[in-house]
N, C-alpha and C positions, 0 to 999 in steps of 0.2 A: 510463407507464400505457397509452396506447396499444398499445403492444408485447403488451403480456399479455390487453389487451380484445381483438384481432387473433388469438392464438391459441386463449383462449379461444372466442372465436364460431364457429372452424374446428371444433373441436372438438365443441361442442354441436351444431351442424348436422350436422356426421356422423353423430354419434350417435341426434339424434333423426330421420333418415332412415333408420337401415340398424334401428334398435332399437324391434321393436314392445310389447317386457315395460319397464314400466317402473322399473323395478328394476336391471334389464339398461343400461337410458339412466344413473340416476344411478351405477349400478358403473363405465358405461365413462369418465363422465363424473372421477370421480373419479380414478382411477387413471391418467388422461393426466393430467391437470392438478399429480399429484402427480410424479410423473414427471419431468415438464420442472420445477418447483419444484425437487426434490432433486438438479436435473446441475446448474442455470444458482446464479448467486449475486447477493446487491444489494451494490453496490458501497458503498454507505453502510456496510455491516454491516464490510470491510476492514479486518483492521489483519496486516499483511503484511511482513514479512522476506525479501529475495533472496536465494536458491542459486545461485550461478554456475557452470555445467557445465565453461566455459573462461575465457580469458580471450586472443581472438584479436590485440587489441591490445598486449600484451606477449610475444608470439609460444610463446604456450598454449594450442595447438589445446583440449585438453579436461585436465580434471584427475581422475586414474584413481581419486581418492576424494571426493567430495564435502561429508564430513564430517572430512576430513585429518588421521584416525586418532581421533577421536572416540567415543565410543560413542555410538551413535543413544538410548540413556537419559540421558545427560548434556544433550545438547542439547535430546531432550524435555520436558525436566525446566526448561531455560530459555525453552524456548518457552511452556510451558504458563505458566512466573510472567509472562511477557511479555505475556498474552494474545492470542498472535497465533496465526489461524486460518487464515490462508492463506499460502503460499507461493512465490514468483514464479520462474519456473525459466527464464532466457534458455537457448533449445536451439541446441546448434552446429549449424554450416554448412559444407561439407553434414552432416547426422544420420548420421553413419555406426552401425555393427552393435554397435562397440566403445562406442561413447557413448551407444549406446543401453540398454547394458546396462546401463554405469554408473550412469545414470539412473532403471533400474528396481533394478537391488541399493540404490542412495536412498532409493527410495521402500518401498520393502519394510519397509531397516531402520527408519526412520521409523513406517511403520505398524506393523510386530509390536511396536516400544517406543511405543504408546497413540496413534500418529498418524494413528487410523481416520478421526477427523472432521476433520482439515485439508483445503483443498481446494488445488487446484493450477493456478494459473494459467500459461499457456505462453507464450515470448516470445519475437519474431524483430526484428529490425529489419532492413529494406530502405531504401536512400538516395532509391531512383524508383519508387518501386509502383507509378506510372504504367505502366512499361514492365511488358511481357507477361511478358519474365524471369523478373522479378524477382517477379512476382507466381505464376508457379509454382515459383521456388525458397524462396517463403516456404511455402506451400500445400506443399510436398514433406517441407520441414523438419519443420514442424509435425506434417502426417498422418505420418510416419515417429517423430516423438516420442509422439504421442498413442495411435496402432496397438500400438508396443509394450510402453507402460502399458496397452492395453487386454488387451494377449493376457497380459501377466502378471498381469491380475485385479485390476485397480487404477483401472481404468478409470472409476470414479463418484467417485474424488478430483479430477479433473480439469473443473473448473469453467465453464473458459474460455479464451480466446487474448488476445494484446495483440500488435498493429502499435506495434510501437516505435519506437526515431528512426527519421528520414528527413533526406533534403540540407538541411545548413546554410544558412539567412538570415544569419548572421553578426550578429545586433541586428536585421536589418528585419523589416518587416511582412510576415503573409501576406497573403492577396488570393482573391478571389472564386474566382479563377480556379484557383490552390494549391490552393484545398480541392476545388474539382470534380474534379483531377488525383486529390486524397486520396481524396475520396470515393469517385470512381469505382474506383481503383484496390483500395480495401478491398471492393468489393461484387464486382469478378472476385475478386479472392482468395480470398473465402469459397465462393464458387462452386466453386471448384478443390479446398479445402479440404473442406467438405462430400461432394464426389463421391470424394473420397481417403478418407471415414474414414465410409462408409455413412450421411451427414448427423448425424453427431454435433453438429454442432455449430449444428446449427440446435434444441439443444434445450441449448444455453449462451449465457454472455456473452461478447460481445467489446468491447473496450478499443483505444480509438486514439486515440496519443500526438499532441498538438497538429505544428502545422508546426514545419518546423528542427528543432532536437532536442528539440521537445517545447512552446516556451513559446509558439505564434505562433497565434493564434485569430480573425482579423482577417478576417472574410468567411465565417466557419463556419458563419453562421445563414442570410446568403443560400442559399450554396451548398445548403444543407440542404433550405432553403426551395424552392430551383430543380428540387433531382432528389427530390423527395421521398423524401429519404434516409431519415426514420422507417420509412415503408410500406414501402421496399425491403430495410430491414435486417429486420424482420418476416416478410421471408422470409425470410432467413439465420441467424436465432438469437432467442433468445427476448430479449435485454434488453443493450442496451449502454452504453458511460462514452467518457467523452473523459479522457484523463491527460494534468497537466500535470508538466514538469519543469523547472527552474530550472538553467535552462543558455542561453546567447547570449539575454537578454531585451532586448538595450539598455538603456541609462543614462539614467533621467529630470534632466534638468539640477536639480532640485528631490529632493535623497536623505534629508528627514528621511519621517518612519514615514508622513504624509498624504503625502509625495509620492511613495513608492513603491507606498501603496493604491491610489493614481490610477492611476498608471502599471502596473500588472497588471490593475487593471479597465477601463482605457482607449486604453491602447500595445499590450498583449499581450490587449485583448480578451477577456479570458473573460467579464467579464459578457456576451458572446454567448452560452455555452455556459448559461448560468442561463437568461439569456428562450427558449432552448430547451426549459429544464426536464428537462434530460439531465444527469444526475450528475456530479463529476468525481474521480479520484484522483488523490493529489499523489504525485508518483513519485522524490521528493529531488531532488538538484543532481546536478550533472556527473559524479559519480560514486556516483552511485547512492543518496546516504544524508545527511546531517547533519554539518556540521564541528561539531566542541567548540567551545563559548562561542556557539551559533547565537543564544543568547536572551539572554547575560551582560548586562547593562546595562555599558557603557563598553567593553566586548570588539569587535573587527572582523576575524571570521575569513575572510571573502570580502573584505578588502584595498577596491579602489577603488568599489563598490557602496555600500560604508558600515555601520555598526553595525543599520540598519535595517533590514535588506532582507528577513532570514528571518523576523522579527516581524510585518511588514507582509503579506506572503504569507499566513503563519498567521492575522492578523486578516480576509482576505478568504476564505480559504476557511472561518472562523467564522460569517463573518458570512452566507457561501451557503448555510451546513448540510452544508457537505462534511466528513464528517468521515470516509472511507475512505481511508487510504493505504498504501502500500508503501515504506518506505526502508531503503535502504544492503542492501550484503551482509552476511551476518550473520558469516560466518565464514572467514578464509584463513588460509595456514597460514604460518610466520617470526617476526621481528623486529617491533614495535610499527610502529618508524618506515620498515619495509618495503610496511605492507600498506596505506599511503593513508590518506585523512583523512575514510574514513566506514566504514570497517569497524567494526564492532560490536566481532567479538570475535577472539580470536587462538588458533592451535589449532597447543599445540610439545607435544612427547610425547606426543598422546591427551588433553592436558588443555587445559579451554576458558578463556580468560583476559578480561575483559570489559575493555573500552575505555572506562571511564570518563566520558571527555566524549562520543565519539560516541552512547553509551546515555542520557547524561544528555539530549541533542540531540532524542534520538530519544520518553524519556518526558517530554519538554516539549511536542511536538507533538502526543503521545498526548494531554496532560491536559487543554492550552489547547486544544484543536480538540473534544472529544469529553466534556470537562464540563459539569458548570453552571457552572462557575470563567467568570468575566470575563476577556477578555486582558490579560494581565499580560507584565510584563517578567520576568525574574527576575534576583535580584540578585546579586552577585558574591560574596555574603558566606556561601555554602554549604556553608564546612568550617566555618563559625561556630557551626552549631547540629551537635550529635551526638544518635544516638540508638541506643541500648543496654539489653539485646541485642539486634541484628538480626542473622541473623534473630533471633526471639523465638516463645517456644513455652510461656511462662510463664504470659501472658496481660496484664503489665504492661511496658511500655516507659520507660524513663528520658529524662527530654532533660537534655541537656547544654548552657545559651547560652554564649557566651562572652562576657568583659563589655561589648563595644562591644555587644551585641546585647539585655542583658540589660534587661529593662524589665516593667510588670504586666498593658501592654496588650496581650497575645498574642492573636490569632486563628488558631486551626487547625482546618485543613478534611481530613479522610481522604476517598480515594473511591478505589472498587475497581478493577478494570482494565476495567470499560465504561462508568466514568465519571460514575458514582454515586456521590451522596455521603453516607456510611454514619455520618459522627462530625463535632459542630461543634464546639468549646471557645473560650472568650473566660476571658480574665483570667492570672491568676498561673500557667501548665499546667507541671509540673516533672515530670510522667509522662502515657502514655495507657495506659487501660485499653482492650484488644484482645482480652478474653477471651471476649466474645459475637461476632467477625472470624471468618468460614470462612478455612479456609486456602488462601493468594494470596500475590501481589504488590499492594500497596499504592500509593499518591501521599500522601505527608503535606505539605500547603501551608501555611508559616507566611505569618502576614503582622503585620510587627512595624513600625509606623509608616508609611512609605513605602515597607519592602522587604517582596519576595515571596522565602520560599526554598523550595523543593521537593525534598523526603526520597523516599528509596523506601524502603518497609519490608517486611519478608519475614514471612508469619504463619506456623510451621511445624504 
């Protein structure tokens, strides 16, 4: 709030200085204010999918399609059910002319097929942003990705930047001192950044990923506190987040679901970033997204952590009112068991193939972070229930239990894709009627005794 009371005030003081028609004051008054609202974005509002331009780690400078033969309608068409409104775009290093284009042939076909109102977040990671380098080889990257979205007329999808990882803790803590290197190190950047791209971006948000690769917040609120980071970024852009991501957190010797809540609001510190009162987004795991069975009750897809650890997460970012995130890549191109354990979806001849567990991953974190729904486990028993036809365009839906499931005392809850809940049913439910539903992607949440199962249903 600060941030916007700060520009705000710049603004009316100019205005009622230089504006003696009063008319003229509320005109100019308005038209700034609107301005920096429609570039910058609130990070709460996030529900976000990654485009990987490359993939430097597997020695893929850049990839010459970004949709890997896709039609930009196909994919809009799953975004839109998705509800996801923004787009996270890590940009290679250095930005050369060729990946620059790539990037805008992306975005083009994205917007000419309905993807006018998506907006576009940018992302660089540097290991020492402390050093000077590295703070204008991010500032270079960026103003060189950002320039060329602007000169191809694209330039008001582009929302914001995000300081992504930086040098690994390995499990430890950061420290007062870490964040002053951080902090200082993101406010030349933007500086550098700003003078590269006519201060664009001091009328966006920026996003900066915690210490280590993301999980370490241990000293953030001093630091914050020491260089008056709010006031200083208030020069730099109109509204910023801290992201976290679930990678090297360390291992609380205590791994049922209370001792891993502790242990992310207590080890890794983010309740720092709350008594800040600075937002946060959850930016997935190690690889950008969600394993399958993240929420399975009896399932343990991150191995030595334990069955709790992605539950726990999502009950703390519930219980902060975080409920902006961005995960996983959405789309590479091969074999299932080629493309990793958090891609979305998979793209062989032009057709888009969905991933199952990683999307199921993915609308569990959507539902339990961003409903009314209470945190819930969900249960393992999910091919148990059917429901036909999905899509459905009839206006009546069939359920199918099967008999370990089958019982009178059914509770089901629909809610739309922001999280609303639009249909309650209790007792005997053998159909829903969907025919008063705009057409979406849905969440259908049974809850049959002790289990939760969650449906997605398609309204055509």
């Amino acid at each position: 709030m600060y941030l916007y009371q700060s520009f705000f005030r710049n603004v009316f003081n100019y205005a009622s200085k230089f504006c003696k028609n009063k008319k003229h004051f509320l005109l100019i008054c308005f038209l700034c204010t609107n301005l920096v609202k429609g570039q910058n974005i609130d990070p709460s509002t996030i529900v976000s999918v990654e485009f990987k331009t490359g993939a430097a780690d597997q020695g893929i400078d850049y990839f010459p399609d970004l949709l890997f033969g896709v039609s930009g309608a196909d994919v809009m068409e799953q975004l839109d059910y998705m509800g996801v409104n923004t787009l996270r775009i890590p940009v290679s290093t250095p930005m050369t002319q060729t990946v620059a284009d790539i990037l805008v042939s992306f975005i083009q076909d994205i917007y000419q097929n309905g993807g006018h109102d998506l907006s576009i977040l940018l992302s660089q990671r540097k290991w020492d942003l402390y050093k000077t380098t590295q703070q204008e080889d991010w500032a270079n990257d960026i103003a060189s990705a950002f320039n060329a979205i602007e000169e191809a007329g694209y330039g008001n999808m582009v929302k914001g930047c995000i300081f992504d990882e930086n040098r690994a803790l390995n499990g430890s803590q950061s420290s007062i001192a870490l964040w002053n290197e951080r902090h200082n190190g993101v406010l030349e950047a933007l500086d550098l950044l700003n003078a590269k791209t006519n201060n664009a971006f001091k009328a966006r948000t920026v996003f900066i990923h915690g210490k280590g690769y993301g999980s370490q917040f241990l000293g953030v609120k001093a630091s914050s506190d020491q260089l008056s980071f709010p006031a200083k970024m208030a020069l730099r852009c109109t509204n910023y987040a801290y992201n976290f991501k679930y990678f090297q957190v360390g291992d609380p010797s205590d791994k049922s679901l209370s001792g891993w809540i502790s242990h992310f609001k207590n080890y890794c510190c983010i309740k720092e970033v709350k008594e800040l009162g600075i937002p946060m987004l959850f930016v997935g795991d190690a690889g950008d997204g969600l394993r399958p069975n993240s929420f399975i009750v009896n399932k343990n897809p991150y191995g030595g952590p334990g069955q709790h650890v992605i539950k726990a997460l999502r009950d703390v970012f519930k219980e902060y009112e975080w409920s902006g995130f961005s995960i996983g890549p959405f789309v590479r191109e091969g074999a299932s068991q080629d493309l990793g354990q958090t891609t979305s979806f998979a793209a062989n001849d032009g057709v888009l193939s969905e991933r199952l567990g990683q999307t199921d991953s993915w609308w569990t974190w959507y539902n339990t972070t961003r409903s009314e729904s209470t945190s819930i486990e969900v249960n393992s028993y999910t091919d148990q229930i059917k429901l036909y036809p999905n899509p459905v365009s009839c206006g009546y839906v069939n359920i199918k239990y099967e008999p370990v499931l089958r019982a009178n005392g059914v509770k089901v809850f629909i809610y739309d894709i922001s999280g609303v809940k639009v249909q309650s049913l209790e007792g005997n439910i053998q159909f829903l009627d969907v025919s008063m539903l705009k057409k979406g992607m849905y969440l259908v949440q049974f809850v049959i005794a002790n289990d939760v199962i969650i449906k997605k249903l398609k309204v055509e």
